[in-house]
N, C-alpha and C positions, 0 to 999 in steps of 0.2 A: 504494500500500500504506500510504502513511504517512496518508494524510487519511482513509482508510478506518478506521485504528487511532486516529484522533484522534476521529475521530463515535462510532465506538464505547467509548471511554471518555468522552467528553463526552455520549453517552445517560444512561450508566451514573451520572452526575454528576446527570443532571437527575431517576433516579429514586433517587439516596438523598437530593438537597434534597426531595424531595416525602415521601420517607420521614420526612426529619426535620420538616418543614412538620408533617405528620400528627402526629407525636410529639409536638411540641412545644403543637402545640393540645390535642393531650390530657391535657400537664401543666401546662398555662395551665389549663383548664376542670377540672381536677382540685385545685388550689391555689384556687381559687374557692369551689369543692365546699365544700372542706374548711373554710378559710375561714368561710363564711358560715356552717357547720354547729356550727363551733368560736363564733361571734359569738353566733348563736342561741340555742345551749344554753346557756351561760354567760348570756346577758341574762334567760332565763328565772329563776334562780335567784336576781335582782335581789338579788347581792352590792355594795355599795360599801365600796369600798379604804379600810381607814383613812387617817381624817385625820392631818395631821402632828406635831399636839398627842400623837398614841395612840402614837408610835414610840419605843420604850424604846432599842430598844440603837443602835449605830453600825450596827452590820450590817442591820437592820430599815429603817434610815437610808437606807442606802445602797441598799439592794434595792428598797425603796417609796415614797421620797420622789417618785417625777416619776409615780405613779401615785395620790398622794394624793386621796381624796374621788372619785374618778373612779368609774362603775359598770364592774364586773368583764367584758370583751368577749373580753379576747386570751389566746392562752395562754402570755404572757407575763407579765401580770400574774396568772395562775391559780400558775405557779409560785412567782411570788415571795412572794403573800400563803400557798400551802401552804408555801412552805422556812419565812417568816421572821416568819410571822403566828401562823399554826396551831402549827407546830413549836415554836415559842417559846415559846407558852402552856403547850400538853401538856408539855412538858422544864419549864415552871417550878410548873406544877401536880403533876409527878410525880416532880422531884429527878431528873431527867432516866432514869426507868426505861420501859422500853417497856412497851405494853399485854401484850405473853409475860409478861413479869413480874411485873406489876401482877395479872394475869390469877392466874396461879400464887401469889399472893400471899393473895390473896383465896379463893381455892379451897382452902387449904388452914387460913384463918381460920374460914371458914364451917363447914369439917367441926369448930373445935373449940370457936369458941363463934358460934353462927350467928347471935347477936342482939345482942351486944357492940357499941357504938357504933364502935369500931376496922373491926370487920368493914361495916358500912355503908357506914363514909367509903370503905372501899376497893371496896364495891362501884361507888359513886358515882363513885369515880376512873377505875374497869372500865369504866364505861360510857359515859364523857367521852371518855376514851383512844381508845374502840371507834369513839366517834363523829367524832372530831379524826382517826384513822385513813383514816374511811371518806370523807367532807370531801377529806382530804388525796391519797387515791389517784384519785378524782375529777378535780378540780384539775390534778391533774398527767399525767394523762388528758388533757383538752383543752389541755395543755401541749405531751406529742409530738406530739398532732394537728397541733398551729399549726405545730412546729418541720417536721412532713413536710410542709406547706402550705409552708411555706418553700423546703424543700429544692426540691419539685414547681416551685416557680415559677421558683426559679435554673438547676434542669432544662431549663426551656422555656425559657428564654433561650437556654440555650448550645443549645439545639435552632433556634432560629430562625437563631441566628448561624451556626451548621453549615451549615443550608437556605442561605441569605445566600451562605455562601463557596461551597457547590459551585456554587451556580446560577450566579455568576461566575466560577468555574472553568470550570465547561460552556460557559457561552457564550461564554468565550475558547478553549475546543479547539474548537468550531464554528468560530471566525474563521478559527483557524489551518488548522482543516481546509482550509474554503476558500482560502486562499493559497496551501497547498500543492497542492493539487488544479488551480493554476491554470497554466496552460501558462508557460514559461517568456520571456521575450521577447526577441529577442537585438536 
């Protein structure tokens, strides 16, 4: 009865390692995926990172210094040049007011003198803002990408190591099967 209950827990071993075997290739070949999709895209839009002459503040410092001059790949440097590139700019071109405001600013310049040089700048500002905006949601876009590229590939580890421990768990309740299964000797 006993080595009977051991094969049959020790099958059951060998098909959740194949279960996780399977998983784990799937979040290997999916951290790839993504990967390569996040490398691609971003190299098409042949961004390079400022150099380290262009970095005003500590924080800009800190965030894009070890990405200097490099072109734009990962979505890790997408972040940081959208937090501390983009963001910086827009906040010093706008007195730190978002495009809602800038936006409502402007709209309601226009209704009262629509050709007034004030009203222009602020269009101008409107349409920077919209575009720094648009840049910046982008960005940070193949930023979660990269970061679920990540998570998918730490996934597939601990799936393989899973695969790893039952299949040596199974083939230790195999052994044991057999020993008990084995007539006794006097």
């Amino acid at each position: 009865m006993r080595s009977a209950l051991d094969r049959l827990v020790s099958w059951f071993g060998f098909a959740l390692a194949a279960v996780l075997l399977v998983a784990g290739a799937l979040l290997a070949y999916g951290s790839s995926f993504i990967n390569n999709n996040v490398e691609e895209q971003l190299s098409q839009q042949n961004i390079t990172m400022p150099a380290k002459d262009r970095l005003e503040t500590p924080e800009q410092k800190a965030a894009l210094e070890k990405f200097a001059g490099q072109k734009m790949t990962t979505g890790d440097q997408a972040k940081a040049f959208a937090d501390q590139y983009i963001l910086v700019h827009m906040n010093t071109q706008s007195n730190n007011k978002t495009y809602e405001e800038v936006s409502s600013e402007y709209m309601k310049a226009n209704k009262s003198a629509p050709n007034a040089e004030e009203t222009k700048k602020l269009g101008e500002l409107r349409q920077s803002l919209f575009m720094g905006n648009t840049l910046r949601g982008m960005l940070l876009n193949a930023y979660a990408f990269g970061t679920m590229a990540k998570v998918a590939l730490w996934a597939a580890i601990g799936a393989f190591l899973g695969a790893l421990v039952f299949l040596v768990l199974a083939l230790m309740g195999l052994r044991h099967a057999k020993r008990v299964a084995r007539p006794a000797t006097a």
